[in-house]
C-alpha atoms as an extended CHARMM CRD file, in Angstrom:
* protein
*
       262  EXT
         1         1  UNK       CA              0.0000000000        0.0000000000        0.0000000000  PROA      1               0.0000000000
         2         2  UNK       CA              1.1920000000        3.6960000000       -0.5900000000  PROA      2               0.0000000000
         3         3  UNK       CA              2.3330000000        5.9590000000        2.3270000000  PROA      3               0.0000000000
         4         4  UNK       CA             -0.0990000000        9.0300000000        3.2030000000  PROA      4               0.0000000000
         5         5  UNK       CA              2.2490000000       11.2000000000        1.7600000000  PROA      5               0.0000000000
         6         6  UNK       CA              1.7020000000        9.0630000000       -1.2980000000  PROA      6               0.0000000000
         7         7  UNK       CA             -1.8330000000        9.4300000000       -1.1580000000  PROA      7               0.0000000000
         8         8  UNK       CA             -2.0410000000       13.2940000000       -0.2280000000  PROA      8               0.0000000000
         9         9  UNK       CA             -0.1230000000       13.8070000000       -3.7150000000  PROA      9               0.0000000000
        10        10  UNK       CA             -2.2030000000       11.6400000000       -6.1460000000  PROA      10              0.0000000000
        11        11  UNK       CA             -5.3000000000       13.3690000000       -4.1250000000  PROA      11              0.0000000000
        12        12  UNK       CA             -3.8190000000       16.6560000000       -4.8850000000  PROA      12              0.0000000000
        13        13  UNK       CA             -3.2420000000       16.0590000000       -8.4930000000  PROA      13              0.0000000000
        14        14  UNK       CA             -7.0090000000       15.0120000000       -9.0300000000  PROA      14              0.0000000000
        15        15  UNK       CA             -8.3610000000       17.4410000000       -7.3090000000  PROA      15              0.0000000000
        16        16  UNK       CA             -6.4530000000       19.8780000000       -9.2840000000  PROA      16              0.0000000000
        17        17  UNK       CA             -7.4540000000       17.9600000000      -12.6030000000  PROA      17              0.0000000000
        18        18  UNK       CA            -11.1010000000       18.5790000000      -11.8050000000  PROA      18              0.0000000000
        19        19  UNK       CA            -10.7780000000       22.4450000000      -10.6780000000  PROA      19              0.0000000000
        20        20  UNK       CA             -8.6430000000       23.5560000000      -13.7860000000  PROA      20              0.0000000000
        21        21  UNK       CA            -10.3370000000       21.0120000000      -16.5520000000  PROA      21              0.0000000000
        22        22  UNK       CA             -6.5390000000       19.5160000000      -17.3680000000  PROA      22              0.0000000000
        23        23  UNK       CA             -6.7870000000       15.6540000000      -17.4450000000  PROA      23              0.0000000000
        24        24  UNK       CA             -4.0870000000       13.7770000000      -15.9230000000  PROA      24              0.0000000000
        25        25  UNK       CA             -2.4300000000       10.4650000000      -17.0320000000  PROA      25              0.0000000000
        26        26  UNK       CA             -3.6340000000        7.0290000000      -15.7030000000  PROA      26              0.0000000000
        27        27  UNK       CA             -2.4810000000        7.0280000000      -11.8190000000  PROA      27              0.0000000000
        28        28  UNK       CA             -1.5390000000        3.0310000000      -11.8650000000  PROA      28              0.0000000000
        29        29  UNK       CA              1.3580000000        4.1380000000      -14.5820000000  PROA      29              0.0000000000
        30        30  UNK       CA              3.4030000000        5.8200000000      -12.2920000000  PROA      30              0.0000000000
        31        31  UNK       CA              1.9610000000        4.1530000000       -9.4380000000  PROA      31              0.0000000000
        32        32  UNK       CA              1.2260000000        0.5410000000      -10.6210000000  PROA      32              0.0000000000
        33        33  UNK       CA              0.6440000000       -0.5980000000       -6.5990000000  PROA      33              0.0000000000
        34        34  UNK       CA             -1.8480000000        1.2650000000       -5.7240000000  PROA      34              0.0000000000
        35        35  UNK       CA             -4.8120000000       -0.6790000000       -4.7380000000  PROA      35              0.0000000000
        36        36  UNK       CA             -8.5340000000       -0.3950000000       -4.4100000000  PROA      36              0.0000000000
        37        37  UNK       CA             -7.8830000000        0.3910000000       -0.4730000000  PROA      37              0.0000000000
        38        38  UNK       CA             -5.6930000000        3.1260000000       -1.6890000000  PROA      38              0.0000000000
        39        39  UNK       CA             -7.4810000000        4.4600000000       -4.5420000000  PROA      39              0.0000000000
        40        40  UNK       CA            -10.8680000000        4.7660000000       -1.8020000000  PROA      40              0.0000000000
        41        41  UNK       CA             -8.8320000000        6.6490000000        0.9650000000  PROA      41              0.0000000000
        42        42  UNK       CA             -7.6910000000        9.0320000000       -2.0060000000  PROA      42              0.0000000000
        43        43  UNK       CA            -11.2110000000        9.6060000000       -2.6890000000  PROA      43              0.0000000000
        44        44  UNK       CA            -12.5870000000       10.5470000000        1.3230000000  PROA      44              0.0000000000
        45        45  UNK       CA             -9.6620000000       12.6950000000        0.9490000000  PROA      45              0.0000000000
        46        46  UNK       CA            -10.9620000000       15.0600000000       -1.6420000000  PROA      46              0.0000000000
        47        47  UNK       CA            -14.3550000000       13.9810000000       -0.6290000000  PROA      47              0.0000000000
        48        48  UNK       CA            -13.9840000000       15.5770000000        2.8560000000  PROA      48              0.0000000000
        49        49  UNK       CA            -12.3140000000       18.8150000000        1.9210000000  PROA      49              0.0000000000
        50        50  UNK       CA            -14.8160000000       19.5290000000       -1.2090000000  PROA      50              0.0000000000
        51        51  UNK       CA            -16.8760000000       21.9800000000        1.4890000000  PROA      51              0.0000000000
        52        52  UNK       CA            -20.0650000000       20.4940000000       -0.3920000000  PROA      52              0.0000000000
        53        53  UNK       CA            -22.2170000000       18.5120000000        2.4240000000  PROA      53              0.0000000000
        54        54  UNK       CA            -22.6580000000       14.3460000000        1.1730000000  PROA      54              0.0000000000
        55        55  UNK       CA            -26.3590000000       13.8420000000       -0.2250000000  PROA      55              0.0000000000
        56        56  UNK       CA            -26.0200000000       10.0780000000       -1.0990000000  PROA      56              0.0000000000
        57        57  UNK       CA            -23.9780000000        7.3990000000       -2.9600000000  PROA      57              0.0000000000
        58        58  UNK       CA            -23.2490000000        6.1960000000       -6.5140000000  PROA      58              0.0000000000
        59        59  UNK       CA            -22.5450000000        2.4480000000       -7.1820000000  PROA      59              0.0000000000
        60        60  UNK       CA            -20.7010000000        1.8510000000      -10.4730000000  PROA      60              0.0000000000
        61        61  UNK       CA            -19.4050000000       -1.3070000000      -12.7160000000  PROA      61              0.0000000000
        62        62  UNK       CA            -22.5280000000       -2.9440000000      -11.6550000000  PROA      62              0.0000000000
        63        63  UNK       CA            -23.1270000000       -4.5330000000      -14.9080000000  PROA      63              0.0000000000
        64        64  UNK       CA            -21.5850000000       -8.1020000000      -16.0560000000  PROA      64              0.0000000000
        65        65  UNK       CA            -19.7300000000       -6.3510000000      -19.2950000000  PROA      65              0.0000000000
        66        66  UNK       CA            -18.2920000000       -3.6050000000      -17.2780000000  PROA      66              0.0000000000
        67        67  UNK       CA            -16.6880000000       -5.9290000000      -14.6060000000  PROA      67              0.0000000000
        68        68  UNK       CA            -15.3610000000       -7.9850000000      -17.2990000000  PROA      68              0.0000000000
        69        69  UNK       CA            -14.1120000000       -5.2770000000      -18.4930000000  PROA      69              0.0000000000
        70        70  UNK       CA            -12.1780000000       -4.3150000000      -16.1370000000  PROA      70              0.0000000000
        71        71  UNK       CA            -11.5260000000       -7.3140000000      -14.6680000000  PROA      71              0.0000000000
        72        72  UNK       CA            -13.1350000000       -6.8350000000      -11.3890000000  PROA      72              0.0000000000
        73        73  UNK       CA            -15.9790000000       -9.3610000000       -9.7900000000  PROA      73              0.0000000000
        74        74  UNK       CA            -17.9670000000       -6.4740000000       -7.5540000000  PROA      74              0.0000000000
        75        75  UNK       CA            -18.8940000000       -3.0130000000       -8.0610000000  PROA      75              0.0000000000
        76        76  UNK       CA            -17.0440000000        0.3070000000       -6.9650000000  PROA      76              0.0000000000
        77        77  UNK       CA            -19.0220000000        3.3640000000       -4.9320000000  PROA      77              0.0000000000
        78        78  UNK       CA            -18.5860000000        7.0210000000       -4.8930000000  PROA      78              0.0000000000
        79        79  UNK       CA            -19.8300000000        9.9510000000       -3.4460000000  PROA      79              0.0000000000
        80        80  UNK       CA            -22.8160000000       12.3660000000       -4.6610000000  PROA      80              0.0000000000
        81        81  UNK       CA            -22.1510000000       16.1380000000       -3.1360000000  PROA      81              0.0000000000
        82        82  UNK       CA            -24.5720000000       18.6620000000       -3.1530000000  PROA      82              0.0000000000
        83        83  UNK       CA            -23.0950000000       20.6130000000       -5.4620000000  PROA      83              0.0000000000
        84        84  UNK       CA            -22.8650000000       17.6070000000       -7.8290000000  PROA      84              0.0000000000
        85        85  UNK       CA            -26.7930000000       18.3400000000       -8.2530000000  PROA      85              0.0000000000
        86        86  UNK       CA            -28.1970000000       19.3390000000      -11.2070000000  PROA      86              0.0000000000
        87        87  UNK       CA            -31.5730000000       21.0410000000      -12.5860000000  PROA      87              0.0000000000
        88        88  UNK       CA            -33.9690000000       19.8430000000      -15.4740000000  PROA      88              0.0000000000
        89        89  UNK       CA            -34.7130000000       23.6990000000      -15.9590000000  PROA      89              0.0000000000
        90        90  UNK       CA            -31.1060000000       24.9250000000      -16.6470000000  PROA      90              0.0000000000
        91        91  UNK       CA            -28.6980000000       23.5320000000      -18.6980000000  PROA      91              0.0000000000
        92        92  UNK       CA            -25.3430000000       22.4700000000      -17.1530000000  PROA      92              0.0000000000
        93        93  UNK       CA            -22.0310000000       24.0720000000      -18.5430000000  PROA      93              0.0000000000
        94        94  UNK       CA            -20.3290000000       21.1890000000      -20.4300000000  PROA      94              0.0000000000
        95        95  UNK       CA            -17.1720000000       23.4640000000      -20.5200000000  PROA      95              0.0000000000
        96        96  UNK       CA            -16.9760000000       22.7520000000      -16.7130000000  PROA      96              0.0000000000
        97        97  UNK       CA            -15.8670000000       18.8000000000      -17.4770000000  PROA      97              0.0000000000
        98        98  UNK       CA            -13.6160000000       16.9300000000      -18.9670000000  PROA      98              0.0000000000
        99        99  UNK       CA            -15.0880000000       13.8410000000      -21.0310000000  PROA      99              0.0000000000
       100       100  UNK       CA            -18.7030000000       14.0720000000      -19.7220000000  PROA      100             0.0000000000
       101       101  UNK       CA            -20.8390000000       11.3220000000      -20.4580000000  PROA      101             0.0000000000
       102       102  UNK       CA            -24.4890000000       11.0920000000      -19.1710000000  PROA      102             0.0000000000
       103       103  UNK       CA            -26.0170000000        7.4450000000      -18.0730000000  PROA      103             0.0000000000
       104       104  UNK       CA            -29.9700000000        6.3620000000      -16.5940000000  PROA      104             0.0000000000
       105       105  UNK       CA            -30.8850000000        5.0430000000      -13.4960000000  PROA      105             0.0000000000
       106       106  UNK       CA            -33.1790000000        4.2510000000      -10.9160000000  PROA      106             0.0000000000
       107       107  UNK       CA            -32.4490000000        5.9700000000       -8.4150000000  PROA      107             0.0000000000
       108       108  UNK       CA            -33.2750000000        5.4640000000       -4.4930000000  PROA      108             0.0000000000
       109       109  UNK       CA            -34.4990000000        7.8200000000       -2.1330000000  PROA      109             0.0000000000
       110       110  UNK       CA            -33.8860000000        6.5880000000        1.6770000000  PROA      110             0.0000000000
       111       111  UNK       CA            -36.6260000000        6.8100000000        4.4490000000  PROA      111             0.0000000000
       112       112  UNK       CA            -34.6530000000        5.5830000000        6.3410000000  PROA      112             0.0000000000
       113       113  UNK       CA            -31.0520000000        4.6340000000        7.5770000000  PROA      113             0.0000000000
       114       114  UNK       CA            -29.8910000000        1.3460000000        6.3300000000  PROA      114             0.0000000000
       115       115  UNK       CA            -27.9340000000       -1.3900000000        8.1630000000  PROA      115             0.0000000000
       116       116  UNK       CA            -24.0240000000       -1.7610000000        7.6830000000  PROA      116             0.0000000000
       117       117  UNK       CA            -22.5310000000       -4.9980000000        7.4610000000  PROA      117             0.0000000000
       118       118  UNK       CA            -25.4080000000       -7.0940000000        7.6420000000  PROA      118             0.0000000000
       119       119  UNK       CA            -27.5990000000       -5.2270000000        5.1440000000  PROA      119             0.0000000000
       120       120  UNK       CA            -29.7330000000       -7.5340000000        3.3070000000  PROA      120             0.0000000000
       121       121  UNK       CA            -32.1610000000       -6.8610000000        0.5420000000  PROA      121             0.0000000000
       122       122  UNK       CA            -35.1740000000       -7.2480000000        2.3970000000  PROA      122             0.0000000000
       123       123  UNK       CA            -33.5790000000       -3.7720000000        4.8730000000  PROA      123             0.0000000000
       124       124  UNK       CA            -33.1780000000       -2.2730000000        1.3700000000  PROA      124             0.0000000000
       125       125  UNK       CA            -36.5620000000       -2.1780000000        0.2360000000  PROA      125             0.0000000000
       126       126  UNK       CA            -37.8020000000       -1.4820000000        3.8070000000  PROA      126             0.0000000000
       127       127  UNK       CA            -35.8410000000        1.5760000000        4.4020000000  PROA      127             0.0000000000
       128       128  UNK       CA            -36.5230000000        2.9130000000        0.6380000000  PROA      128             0.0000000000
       129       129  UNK       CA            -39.0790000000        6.0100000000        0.4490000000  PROA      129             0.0000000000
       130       130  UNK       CA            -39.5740000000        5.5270000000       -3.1270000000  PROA      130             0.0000000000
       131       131  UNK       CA            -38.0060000000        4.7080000000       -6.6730000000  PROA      131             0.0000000000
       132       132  UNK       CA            -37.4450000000        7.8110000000       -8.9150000000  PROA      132             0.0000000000
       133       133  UNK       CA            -36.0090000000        8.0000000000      -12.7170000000  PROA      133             0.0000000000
       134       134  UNK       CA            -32.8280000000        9.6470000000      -13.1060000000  PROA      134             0.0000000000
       135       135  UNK       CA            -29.5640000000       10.9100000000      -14.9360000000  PROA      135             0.0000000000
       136       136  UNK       CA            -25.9130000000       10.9460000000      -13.6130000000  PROA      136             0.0000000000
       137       137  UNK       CA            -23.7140000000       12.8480000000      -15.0660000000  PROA      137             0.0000000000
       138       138  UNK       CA            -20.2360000000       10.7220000000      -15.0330000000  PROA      138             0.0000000000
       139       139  UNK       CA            -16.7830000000       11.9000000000      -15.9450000000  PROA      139             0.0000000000
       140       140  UNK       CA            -13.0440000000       11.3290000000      -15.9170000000  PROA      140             0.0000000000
       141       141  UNK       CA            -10.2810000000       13.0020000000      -14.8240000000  PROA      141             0.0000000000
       142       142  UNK       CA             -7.8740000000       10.6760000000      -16.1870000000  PROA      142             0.0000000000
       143       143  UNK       CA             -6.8950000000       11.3680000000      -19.7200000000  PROA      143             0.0000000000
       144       144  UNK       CA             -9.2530000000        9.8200000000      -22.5440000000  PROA      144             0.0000000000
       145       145  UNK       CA            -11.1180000000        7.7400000000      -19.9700000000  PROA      145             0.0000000000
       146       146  UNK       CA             -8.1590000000        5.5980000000      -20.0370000000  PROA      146             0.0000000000
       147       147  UNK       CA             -8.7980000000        3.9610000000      -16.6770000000  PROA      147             0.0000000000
       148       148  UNK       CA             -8.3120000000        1.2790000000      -14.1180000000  PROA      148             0.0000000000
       149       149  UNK       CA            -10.4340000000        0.0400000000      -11.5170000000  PROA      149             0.0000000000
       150       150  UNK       CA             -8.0240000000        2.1720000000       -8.8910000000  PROA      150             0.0000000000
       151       151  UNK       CA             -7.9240000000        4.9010000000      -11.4840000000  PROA      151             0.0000000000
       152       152  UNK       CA            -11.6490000000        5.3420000000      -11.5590000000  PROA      152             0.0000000000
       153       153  UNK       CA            -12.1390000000        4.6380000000       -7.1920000000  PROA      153             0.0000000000
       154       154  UNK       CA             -9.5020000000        7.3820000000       -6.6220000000  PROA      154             0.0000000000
       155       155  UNK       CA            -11.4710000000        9.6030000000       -9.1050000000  PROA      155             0.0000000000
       156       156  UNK       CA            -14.6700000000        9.1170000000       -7.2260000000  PROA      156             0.0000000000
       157       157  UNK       CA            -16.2340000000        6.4370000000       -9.1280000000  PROA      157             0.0000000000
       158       158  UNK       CA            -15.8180000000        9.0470000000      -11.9380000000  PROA      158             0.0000000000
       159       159  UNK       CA            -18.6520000000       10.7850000000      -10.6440000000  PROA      159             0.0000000000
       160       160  UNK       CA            -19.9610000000       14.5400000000      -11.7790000000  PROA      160             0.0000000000
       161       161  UNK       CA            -23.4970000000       15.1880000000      -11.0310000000  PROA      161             0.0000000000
       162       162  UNK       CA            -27.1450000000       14.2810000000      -11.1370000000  PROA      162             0.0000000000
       163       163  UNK       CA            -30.3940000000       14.9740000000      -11.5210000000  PROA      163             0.0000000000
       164       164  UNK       CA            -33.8510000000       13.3240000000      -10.4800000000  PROA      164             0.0000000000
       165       165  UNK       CA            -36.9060000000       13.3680000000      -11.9000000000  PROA      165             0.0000000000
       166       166  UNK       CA            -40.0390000000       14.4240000000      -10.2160000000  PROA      166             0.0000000000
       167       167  UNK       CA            -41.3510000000       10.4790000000      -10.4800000000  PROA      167             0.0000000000
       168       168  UNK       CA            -41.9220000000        8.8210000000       -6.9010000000  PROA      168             0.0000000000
       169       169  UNK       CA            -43.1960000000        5.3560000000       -7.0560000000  PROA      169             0.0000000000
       170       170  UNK       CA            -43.0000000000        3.5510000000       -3.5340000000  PROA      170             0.0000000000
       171       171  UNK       CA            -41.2390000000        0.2560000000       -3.9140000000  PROA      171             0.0000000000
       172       172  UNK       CA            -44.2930000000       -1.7660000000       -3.2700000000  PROA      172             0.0000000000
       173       173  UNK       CA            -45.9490000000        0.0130000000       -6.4430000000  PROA      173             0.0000000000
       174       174  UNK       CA            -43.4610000000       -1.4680000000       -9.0760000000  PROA      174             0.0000000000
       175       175  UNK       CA            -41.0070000000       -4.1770000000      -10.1810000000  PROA      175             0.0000000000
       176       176  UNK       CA            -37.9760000000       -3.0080000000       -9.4120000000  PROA      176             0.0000000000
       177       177  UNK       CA            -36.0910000000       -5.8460000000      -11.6480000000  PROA      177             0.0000000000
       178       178  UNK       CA            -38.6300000000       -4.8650000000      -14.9390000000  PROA      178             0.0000000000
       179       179  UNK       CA            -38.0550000000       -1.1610000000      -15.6500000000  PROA      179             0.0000000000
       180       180  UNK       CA            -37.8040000000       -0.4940000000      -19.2490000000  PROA      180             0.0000000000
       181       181  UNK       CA            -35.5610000000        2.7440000000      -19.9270000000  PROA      181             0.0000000000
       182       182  UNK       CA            -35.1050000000        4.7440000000      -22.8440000000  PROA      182             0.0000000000
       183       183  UNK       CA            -32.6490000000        7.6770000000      -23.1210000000  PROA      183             0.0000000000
       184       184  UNK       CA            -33.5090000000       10.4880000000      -26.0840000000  PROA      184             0.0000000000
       185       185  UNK       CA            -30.8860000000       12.8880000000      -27.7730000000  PROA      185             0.0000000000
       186       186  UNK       CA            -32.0720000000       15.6980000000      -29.1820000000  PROA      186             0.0000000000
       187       187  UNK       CA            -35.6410000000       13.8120000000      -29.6600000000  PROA      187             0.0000000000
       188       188  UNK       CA            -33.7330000000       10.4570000000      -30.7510000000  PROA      188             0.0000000000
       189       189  UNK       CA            -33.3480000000        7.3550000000      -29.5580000000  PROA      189             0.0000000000
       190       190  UNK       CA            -29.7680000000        6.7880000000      -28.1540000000  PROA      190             0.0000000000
       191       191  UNK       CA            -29.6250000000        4.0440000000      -25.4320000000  PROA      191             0.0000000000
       192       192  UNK       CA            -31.7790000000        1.3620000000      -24.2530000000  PROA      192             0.0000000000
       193       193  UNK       CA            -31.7370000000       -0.8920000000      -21.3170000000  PROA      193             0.0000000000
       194       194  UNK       CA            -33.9860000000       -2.6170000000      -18.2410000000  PROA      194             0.0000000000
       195       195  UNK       CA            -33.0830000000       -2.1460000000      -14.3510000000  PROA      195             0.0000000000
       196       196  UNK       CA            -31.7300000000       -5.4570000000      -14.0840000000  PROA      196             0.0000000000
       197       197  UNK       CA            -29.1510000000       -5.0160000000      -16.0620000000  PROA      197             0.0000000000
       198       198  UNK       CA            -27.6850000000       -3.7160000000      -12.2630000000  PROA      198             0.0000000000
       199       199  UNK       CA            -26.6020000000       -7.0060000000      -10.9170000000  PROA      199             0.0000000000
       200       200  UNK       CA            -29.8520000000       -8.8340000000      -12.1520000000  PROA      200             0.0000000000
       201       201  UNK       CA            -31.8220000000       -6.1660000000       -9.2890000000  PROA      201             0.0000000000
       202       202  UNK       CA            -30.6960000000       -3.2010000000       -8.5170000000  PROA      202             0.0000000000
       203       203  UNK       CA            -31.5970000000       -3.7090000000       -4.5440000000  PROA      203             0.0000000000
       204       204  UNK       CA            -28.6680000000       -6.0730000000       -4.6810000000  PROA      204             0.0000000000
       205       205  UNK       CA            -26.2330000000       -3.2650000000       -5.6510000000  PROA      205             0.0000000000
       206       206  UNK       CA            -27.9420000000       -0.9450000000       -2.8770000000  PROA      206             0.0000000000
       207       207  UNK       CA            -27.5340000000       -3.6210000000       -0.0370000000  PROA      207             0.0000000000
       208       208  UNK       CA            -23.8040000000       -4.1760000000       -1.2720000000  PROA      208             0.0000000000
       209       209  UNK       CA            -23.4500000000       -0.6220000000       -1.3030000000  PROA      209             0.0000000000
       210       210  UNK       CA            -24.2060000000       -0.3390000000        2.5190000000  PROA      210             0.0000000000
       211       211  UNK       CA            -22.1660000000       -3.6520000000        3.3450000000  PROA      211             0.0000000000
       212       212  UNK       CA            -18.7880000000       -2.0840000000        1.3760000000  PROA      212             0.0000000000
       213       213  UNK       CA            -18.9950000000        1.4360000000        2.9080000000  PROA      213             0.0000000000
       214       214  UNK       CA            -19.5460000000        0.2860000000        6.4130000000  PROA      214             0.0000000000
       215       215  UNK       CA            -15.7610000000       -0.7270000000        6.2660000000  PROA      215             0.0000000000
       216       216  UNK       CA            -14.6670000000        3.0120000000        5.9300000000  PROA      216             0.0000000000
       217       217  UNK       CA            -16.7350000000        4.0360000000        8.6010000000  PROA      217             0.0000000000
       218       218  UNK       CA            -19.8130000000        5.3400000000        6.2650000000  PROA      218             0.0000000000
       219       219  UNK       CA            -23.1950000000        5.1450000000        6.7950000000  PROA      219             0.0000000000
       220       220  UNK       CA            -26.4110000000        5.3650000000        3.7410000000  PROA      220             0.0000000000
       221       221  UNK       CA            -28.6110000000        7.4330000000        5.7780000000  PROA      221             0.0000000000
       222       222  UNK       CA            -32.3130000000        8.8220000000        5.4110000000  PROA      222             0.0000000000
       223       223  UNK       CA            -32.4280000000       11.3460000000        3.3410000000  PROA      223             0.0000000000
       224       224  UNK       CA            -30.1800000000       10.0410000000        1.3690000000  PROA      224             0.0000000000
       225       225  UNK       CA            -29.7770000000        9.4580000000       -2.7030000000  PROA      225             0.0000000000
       226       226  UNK       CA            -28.7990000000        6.2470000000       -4.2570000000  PROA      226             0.0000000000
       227       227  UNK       CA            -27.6340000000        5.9680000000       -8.0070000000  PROA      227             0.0000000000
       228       228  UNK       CA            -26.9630000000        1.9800000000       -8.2480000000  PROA      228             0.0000000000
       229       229  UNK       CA            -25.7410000000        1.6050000000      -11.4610000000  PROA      229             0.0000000000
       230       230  UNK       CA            -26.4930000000        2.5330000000      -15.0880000000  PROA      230             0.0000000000
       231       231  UNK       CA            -29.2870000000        0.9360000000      -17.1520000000  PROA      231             0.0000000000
       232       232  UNK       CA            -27.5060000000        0.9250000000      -20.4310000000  PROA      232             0.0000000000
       233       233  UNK       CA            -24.2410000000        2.3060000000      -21.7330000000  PROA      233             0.0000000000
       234       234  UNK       CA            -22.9110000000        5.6830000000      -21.2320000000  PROA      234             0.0000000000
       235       235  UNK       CA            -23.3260000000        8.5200000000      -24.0060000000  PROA      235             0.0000000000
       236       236  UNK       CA            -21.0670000000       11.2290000000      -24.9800000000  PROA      236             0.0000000000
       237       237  UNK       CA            -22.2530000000       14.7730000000      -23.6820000000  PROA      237             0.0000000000
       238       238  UNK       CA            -21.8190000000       17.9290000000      -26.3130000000  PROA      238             0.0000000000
       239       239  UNK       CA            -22.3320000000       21.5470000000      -25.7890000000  PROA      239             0.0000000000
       240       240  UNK       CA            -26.3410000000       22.0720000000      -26.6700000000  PROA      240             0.0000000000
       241       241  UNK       CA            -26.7940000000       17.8650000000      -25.7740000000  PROA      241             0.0000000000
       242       242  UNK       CA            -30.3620000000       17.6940000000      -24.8380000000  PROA      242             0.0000000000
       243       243  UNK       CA            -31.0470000000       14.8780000000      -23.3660000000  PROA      243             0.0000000000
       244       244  UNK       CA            -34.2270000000       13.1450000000      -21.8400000000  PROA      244             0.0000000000
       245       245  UNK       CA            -34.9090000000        9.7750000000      -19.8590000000  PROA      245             0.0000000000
       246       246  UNK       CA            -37.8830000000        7.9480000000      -19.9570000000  PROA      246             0.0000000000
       247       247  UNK       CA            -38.5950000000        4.9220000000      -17.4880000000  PROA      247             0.0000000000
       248       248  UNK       CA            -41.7380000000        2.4700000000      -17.9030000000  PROA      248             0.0000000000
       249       249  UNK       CA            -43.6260000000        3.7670000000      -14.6710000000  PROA      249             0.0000000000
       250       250  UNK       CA            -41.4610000000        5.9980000000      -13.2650000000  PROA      250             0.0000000000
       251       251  UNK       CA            -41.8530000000        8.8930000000      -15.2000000000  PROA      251             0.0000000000
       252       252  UNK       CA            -38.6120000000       10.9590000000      -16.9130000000  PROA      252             0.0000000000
       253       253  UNK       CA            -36.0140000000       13.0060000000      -16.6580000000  PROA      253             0.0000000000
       254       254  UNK       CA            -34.4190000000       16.0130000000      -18.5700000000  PROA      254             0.0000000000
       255       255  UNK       CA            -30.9900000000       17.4060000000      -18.6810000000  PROA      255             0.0000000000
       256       256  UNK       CA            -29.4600000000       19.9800000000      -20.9590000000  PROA      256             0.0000000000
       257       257  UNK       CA            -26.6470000000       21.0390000000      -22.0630000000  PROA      257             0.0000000000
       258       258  UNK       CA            -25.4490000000       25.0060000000      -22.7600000000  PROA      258             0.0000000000
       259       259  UNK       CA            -23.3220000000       26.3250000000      -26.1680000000  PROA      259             0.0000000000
       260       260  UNK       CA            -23.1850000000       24.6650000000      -28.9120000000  PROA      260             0.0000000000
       261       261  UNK       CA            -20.4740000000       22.7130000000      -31.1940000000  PROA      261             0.0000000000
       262       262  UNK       CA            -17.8020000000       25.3280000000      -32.5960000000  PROA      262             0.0000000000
């Protein structure tokens, strides 16, 4: 594992890679030990001194192509911020990121606090105020998306910002494993996918999600906002994108993009 001092720098180079927009090159080339328990105490590290307050959790590489992808067997997690939020009225600066990419999801909105170690499925769906449809916003700060599974837990679980629809279906009123999603460019069809796709149920990614960040100390709370995983592949973001989500049930979601292509 890499000394603190170690992990201070690569924390100061991402954080610096996100405020001025200048990508950096993978972290595992210089540093080809760092590990996953390295790459998620860089991440609390810029987490805690972003001076944004925590508003939930992201799961990512919950899918069966992107773990064999990167050659992992479980997911990752990051962190959603408050001032990772964004609005279905105003369209987002795509200037302010590097490679954004937008993805759907179901997202979860606690009741409740859940369990740590022991949370099961069944605490999932009990402590879950209701199922909403929803965009994240994902990006990377390492150059061309060229990442590793430490490259992307480091860069919190390339993770940029969100937004929810105004959809609220309690879990009781839907199957949570049958969503159909649909996610419109500009009016046209650009992705496809169902909620299972997310670990065959997305509840199972939640009740990892609660297991895993018990270890560090962290706690899903009520209140809270859980993104646990994407429904179908990522899409390029472009100044004037406008995109819109629509989930069998659910409702949709909107997000926009400002400028246009030069």
């Amino acid at each position: 594992m890499l000394t603190e001092a170690d992990r201070r720098t690569i924390a100061d180079r991402l954080r610096v890679a996100e405020r001025d927009r200048k990508p950096i090159p993978p972290l595992v080339r210089e540093r080809p030990d760092l590990t996953a328990a390295d790459a998620y105490a860089i991440q609390l590290a810029n987490i805690r001194r972003r001076g944004s307050a925590v508003v939930g959790h992201k799961v990512g590489l919950s899918s069966a192509a992107m773990q064999q992808m990167m050659g992992v067997d479980e997911p990752d997690y990051g962190h959603l911020m408050a001032d990772m939020s964004l609005s279905e009225t105003e369209p987002a600066d795509a200037s302010r990121y590097c490679y954004p990419r937008v993805e759907i999801e179901v997202a979860f909105l606690l009741g409740a606090d859940l369990p740590g170690a022991d949370c099961t499925e069944r605490d999932v769906l009990a402590a879950t105020e209701a199922f909403a449809p929803s965009i994240e916003l994902i990006d990377s700060r390492i150059e061309d998306w060229n990442i590793s599974l430490a490259d992307t837990i480091a860069d919190n679980a390339s993770s940029a910002g969100f937004v929810v629809g105004a959809g609220r279906v309690p879990p009781d009123g839907i199957d949570i494993r049958g969503i159909e999603a649909v996610l419109l460019e500009d009016g046209e069809p650009v992705a496809r996918g169902r909620s299972d796709a997310v670990l065959g149920n997305p509840v199972t990614a939640v009740a990892w999600l609660a297991r895993t960040v018990a270890g560090f100390g962290v706690r899903l709370r009520a209140g809270h906002l859980v993104l646990p995983g994407a429904c179908a592949r990522a899409v390029d973001v472009h100044p004037g994108s406008s995109f819109r989500a629509v989930f069998t049930g659910l409702g949709d979601v909107r997000l926009s993009f400002a400028g246009s292509e030069s």
